[in-house]
C-alpha positions as CSV (number, residue, x, y, z in Angstrom):
1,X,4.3,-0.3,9.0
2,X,4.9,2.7,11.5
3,X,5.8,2.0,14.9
4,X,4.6,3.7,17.8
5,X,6.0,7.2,18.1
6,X,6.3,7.8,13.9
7,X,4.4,10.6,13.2
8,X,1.4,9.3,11.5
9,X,-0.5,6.6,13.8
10,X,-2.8,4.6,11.8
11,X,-6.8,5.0,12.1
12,X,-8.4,1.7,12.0
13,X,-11.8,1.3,10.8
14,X,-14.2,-0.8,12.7
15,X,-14.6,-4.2,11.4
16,X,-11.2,-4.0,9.3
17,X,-8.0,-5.4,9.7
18,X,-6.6,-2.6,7.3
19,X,-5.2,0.4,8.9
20,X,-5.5,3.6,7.9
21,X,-2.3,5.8,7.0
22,X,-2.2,9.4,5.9
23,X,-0.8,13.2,6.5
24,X,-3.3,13.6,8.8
25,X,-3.4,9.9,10.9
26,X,-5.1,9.5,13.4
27,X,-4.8,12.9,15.0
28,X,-6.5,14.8,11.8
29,X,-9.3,11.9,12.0
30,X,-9.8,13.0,16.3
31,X,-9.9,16.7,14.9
32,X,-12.2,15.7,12.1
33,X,-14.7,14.6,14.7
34,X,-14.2,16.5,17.4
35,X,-14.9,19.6,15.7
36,X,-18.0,18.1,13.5
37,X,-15.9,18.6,9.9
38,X,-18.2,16.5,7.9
39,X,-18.8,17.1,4.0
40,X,-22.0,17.1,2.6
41,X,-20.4,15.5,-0.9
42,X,-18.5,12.5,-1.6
43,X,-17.4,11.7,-4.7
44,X,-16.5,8.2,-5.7
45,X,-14.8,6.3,-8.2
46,X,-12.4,3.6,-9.6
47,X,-9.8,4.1,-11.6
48,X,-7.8,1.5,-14.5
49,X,-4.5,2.3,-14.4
50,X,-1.1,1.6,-16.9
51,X,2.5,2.0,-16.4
52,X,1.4,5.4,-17.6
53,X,0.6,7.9,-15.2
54,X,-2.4,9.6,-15.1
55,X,-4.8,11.8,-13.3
56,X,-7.3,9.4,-11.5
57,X,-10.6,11.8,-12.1
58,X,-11.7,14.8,-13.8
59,X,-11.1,18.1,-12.1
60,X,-13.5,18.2,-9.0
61,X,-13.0,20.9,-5.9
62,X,-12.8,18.5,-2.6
63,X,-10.9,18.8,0.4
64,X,-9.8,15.6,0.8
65,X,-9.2,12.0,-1.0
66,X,-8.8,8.6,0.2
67,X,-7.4,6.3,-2.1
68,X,-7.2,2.9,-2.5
69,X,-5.3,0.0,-3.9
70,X,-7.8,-2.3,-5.4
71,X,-7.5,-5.6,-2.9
72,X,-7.7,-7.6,-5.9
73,X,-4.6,-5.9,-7.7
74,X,-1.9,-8.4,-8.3
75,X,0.5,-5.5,-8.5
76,X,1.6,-2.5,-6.5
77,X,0.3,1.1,-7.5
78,X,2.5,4.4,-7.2
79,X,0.9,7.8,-6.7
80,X,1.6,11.0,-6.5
81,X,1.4,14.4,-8.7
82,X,1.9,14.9,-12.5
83,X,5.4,15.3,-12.5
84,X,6.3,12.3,-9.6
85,X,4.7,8.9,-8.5
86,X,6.7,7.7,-6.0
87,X,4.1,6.8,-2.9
88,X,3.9,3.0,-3.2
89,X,1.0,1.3,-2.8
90,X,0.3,-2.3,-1.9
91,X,-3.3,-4.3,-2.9
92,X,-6.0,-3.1,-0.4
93,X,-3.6,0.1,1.5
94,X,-5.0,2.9,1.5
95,X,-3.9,6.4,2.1
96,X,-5.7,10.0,3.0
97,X,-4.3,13.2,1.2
98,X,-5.8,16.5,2.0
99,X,-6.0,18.3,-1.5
100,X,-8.1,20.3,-3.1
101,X,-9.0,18.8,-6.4
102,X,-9.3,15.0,-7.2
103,X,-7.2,16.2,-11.2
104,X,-4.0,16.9,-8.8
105,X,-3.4,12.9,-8.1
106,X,-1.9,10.9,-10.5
107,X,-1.2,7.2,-10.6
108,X,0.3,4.4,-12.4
109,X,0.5,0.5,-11.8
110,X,4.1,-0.8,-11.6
111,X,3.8,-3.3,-14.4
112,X,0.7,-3.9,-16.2
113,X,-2.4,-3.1,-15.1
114,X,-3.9,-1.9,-11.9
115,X,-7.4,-0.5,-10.3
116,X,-7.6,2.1,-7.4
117,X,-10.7,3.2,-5.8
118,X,-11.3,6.5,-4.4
119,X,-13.5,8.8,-2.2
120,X,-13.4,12.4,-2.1
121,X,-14.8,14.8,0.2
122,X,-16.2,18.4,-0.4
């Protein structure tokens, strides 16, 4: 977990004891709604995933993803880019990446398989 003074300050979402973590933290998320950034589209999915990466949609335009470790996982997830997967993930942590297509993130599970959920916003 970050401590105070890291860089990226977790967001937490009413109602949840699950903090969000991400490029932007909790700074992007002030900026987000202090300057009325909304999306009018959100895409959403799950994902299956194998020790084999893969991307974790079809090729959609967004500006930014949230994604999700399944909470019932029993294994970690790693994500990333085609080439690298090395952001761990944990069952039910999250993460926000600001990217422009959903087709850019890959993921794999760490042994067997694994689910991630995922939001993306246009």
């Amino acid at each position: 977990m970050p401590k105070r003074g890291d860089l990226a300050q977790p967001v937490w979402i009413d109602g949840s004891d699950v903090p969000l973590f991400g490029p932007q933290g909790a700074t992007g998320l002030a900026q987000s709604v202090a300057t009325n950034d909304t999306s009018d589209t959100l895409y959403d999915g799950t994902k299956t995933l194998t020790t084999v990466a893969a991307a974790i949609a079809a090729s959609q335009a967004i500006r930014e993803a949230w994604i999700q470790a399944d909470p019932a996982n029993t294994v970690d997830i790693l994500i990333g880019s085609s080439s690298s997967q090395s952001t761990r993930l944990k069952p039910g942590q999250p993460v926000v990446i600001p990217i422009n297509d959903l087709a850019k993130i890959f993921a794999k599970a760490v042994t067997g398989t694994a689910s991630l959920n995922y939001l993306g916003r246009a």
